[in-house]
BAFI-3210 file (N, C-alpha, C; in Angstrom, 3 decimals, decimal comma, padded with zeros to 6 digits):
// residues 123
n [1|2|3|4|5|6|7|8|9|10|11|12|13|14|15|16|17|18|19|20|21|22|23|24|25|26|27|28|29|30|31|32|33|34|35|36|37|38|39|40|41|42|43|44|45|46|47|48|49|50|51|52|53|54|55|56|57|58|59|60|61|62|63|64|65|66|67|68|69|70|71|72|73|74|75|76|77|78|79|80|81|82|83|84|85|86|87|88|89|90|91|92|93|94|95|96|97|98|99|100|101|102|103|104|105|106|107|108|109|110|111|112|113|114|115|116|117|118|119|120|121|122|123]
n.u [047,442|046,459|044,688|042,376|041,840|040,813|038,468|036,653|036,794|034,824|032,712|031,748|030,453|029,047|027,200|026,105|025,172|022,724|021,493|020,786|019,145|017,197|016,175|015,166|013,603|011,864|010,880|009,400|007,286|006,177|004,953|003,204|001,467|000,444|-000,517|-002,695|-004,613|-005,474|-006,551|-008,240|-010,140|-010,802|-012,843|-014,342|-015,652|-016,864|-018,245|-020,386|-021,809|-022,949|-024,939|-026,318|-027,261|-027,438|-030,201|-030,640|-030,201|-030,772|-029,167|-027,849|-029,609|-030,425|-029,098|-031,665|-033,801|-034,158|-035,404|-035,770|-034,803|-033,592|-031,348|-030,239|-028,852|-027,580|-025,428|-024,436|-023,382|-021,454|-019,670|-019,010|-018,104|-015,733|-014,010|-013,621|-011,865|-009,847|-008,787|-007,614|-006,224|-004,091|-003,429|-002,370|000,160|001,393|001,717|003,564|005,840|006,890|007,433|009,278|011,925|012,650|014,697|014,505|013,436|012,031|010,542|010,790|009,131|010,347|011,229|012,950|013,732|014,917|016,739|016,712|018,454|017,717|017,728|018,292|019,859|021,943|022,002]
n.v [000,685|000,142|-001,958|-000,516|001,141|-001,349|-002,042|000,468|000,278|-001,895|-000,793|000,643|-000,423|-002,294|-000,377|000,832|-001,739|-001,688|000,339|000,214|-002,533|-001,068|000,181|-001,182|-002,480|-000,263|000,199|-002,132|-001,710|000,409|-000,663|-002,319|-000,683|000,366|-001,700|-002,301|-000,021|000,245|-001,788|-001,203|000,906|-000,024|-002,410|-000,836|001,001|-000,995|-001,915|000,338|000,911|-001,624|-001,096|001,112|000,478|-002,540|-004,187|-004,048|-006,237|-008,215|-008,308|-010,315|-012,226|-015,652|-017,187|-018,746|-017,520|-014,925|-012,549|-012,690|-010,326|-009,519|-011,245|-010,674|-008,290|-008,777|-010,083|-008,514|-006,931|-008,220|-008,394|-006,008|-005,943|-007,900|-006,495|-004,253|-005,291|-006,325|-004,264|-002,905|-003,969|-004,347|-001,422|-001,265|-003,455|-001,988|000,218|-000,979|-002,069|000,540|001,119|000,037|000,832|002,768|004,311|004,095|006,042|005,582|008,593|008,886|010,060|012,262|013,388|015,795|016,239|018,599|018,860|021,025|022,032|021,638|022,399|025,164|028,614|030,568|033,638]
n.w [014,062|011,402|012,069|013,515|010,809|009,645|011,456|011,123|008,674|009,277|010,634|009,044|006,273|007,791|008,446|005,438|005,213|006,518|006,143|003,394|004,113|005,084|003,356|001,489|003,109|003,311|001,116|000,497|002,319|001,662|-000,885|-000,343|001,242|-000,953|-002,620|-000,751|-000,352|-003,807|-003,906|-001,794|-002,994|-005,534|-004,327|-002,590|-004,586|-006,145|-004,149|-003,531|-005,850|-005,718|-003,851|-004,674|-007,478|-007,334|-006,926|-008,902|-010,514|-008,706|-006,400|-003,737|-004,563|-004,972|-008,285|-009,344|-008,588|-010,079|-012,308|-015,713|-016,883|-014,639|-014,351|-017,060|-016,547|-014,075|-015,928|-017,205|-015,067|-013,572|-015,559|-016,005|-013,633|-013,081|-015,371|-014,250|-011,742|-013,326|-014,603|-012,005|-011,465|-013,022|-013,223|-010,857|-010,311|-012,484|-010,752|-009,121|-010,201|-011,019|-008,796|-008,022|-009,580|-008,165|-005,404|-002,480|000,663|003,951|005,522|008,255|011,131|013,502|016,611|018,605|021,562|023,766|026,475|029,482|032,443|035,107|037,838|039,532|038,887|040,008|039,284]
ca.u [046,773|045,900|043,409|041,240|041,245|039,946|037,555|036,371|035,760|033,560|031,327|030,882|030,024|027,579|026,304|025,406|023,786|021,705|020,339|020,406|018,277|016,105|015,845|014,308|012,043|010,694|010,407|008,697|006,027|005,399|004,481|002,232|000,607|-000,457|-001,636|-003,691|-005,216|-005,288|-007,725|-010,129|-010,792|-011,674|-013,785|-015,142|-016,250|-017,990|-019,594|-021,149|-022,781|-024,154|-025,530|-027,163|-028,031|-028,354|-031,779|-031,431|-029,991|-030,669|-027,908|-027,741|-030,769|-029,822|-029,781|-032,771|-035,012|-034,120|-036,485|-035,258|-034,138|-032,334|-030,325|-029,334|-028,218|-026,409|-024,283|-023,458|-022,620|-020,514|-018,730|-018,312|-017,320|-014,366|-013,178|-012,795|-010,767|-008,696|-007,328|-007,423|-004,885|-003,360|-002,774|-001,704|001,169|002,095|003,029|004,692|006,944|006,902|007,946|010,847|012,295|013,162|015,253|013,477|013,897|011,222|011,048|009,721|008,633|011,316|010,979|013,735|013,551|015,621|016,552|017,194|018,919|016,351|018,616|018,352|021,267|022,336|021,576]
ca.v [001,613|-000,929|-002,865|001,127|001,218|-002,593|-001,535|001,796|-000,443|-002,511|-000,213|001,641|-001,481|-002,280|000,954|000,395|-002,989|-001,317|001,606|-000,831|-003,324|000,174|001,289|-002,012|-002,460|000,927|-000,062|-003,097|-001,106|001,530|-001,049|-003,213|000,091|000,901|-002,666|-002,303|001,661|-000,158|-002,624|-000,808|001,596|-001,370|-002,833|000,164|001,627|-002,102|-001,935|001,535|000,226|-002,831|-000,853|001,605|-000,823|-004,109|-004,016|-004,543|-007,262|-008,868|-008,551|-011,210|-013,635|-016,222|-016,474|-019,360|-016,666|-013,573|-012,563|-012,984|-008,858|-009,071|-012,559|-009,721|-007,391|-009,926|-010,880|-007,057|-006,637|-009,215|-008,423|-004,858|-005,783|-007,831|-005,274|-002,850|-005,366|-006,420|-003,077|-001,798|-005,184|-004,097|-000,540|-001,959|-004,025|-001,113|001,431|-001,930|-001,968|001,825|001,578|-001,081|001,265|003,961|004,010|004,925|005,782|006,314|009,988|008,980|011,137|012,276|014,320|015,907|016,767|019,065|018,597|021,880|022,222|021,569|022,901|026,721|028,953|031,754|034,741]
ca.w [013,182|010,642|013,252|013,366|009,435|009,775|012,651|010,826|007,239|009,300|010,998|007,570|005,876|008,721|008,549|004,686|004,845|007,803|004,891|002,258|004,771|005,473|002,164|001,131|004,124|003,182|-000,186|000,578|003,258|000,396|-001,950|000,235|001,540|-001,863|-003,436|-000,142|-001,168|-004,769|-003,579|-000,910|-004,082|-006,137|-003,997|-002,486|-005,792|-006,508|-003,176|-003,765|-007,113|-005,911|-003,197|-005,320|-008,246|-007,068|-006,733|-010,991|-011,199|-007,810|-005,390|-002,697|-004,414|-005,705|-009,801|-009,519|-008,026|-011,147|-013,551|-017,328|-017,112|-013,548|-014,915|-017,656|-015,909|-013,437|-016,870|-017,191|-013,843|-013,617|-017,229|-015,854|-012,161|-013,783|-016,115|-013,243|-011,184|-014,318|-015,206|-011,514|-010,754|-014,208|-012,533|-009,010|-010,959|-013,285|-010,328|-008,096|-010,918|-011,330|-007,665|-008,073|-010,409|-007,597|-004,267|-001,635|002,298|004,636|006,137|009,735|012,126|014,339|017,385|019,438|022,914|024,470|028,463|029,899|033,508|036,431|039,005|039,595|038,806|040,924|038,057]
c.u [045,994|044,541|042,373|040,740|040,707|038,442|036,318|035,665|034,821|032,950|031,120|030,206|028,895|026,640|025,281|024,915|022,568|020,546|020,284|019,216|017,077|015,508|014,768|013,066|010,921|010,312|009,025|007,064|005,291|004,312|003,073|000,964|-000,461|-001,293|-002,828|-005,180|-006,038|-006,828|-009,045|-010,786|-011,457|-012,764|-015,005|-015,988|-017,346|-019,194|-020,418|-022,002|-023,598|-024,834|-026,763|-027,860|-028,161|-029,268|-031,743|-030,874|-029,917|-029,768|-028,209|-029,224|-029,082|-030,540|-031,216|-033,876|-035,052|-034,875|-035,243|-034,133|-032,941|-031,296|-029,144|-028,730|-027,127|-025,074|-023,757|-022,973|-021,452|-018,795|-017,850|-017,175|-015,480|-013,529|-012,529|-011,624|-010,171|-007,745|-006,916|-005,911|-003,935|-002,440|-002,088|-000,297|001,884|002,817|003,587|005,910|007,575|008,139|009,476|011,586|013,255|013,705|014,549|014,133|012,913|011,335|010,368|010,040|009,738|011,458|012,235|013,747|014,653|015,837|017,283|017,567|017,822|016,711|018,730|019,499|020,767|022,884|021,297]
c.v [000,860|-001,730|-001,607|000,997|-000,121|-002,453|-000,612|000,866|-001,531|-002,093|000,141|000,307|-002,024|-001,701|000,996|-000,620|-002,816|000,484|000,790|-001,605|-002,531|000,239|-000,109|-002,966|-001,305|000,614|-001,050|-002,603|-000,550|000,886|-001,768|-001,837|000,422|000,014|-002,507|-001,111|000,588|-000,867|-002,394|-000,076|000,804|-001,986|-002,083|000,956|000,800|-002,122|-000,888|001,246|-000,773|-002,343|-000,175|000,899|-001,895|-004,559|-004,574|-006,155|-008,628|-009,435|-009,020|-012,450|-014,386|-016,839|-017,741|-018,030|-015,207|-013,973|-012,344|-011,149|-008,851|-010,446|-011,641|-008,605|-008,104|-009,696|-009,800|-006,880|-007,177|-009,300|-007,106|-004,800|-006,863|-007,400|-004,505|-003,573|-005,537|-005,564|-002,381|-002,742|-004,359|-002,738|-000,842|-002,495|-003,118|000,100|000,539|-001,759|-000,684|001,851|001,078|-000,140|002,432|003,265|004,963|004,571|006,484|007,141|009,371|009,998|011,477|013,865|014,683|016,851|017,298|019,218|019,558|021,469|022,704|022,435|024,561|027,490|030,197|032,894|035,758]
c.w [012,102|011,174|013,809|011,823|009,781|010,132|011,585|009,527|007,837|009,498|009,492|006,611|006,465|008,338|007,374|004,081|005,808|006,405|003,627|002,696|004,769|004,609|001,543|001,502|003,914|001,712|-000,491|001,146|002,025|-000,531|-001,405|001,049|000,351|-002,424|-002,119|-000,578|-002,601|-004,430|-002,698|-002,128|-004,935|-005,816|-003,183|-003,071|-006,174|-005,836|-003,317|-005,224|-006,928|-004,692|-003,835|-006,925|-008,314|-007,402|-008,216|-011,757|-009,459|-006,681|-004,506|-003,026|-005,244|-007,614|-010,261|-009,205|-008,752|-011,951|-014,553|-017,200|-015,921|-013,848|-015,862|-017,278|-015,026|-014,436|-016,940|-015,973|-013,509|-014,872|-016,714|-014,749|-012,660|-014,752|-015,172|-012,521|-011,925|-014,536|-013,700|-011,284|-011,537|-013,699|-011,704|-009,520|-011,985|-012,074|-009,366|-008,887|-011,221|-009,805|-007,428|-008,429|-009,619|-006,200|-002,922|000,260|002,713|005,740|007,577|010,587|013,419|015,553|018,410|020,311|023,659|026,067|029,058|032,014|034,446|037,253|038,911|039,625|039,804|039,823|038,323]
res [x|x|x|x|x|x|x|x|x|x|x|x|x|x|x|x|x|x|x|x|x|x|x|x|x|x|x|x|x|x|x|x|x|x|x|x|x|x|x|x|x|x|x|x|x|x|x|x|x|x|x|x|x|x|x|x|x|x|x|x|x|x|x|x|x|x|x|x|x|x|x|x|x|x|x|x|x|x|x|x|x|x|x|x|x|x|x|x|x|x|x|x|x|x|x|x|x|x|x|x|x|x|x|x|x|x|x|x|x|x|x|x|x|x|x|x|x|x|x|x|x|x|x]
***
């Protein structure tokens, strides 16, 4: 009887370093899903600006070939485009830690299939 309770405190012990292991693989996914999000927005937002104003400060010359105004604009662009990533990092690192903070388990998708009796009854 003793060698069951033994038995019994290991599976359960198993059991919660296997949702402990979970809980911090999902933790881990969550977080790396979002610095990803975090960062297409960042650079997605940049790219949509230097698409539509480039042109002012010369996107893709190089700064030998800017006139005196697109050099200034360059220096703003440049002043602005690392502000945005500064605070978006600044965000990105405020909800990683936001995220540390909680216990988390990921809900996956779980489908269950029922297998009814092939075989024809006599009804």
């Amino acid at each position: 009887m003793d060698n069951r309770h033994e038995i019994r405190a290991i599976k359960n012990r198993a059991r919660e370093l296997n949702k402990e292991r979970s809980q911090a693989n999902s933790k881990k996914q969550l977080m790396s899903n979002i610095k990803t999000k975090f960062k297409t927005t960042m650079i997605g937002a940049l790219d949509a600006f230097e698409k539509g104003f480039g042109h002012l400060w010369g996107h893709g010359l190089r700064a030998s070939e800017l006139t005196e105004a697109e050099l200034e604009f360059r220096e703003n662009w440049e002043e602005a485009r690392r502000d945005v990533l500064d605070k978006g990092n600044l965000q990105s690192r405020a909800a990683m830690d936001e995220i540390a903070q909680h216990t988390l388990d990921w809900n996956r998708h779980q489908l269950e299939l029922v297998v009814k009796n092939s075989e024809p009854t006599n009804e």
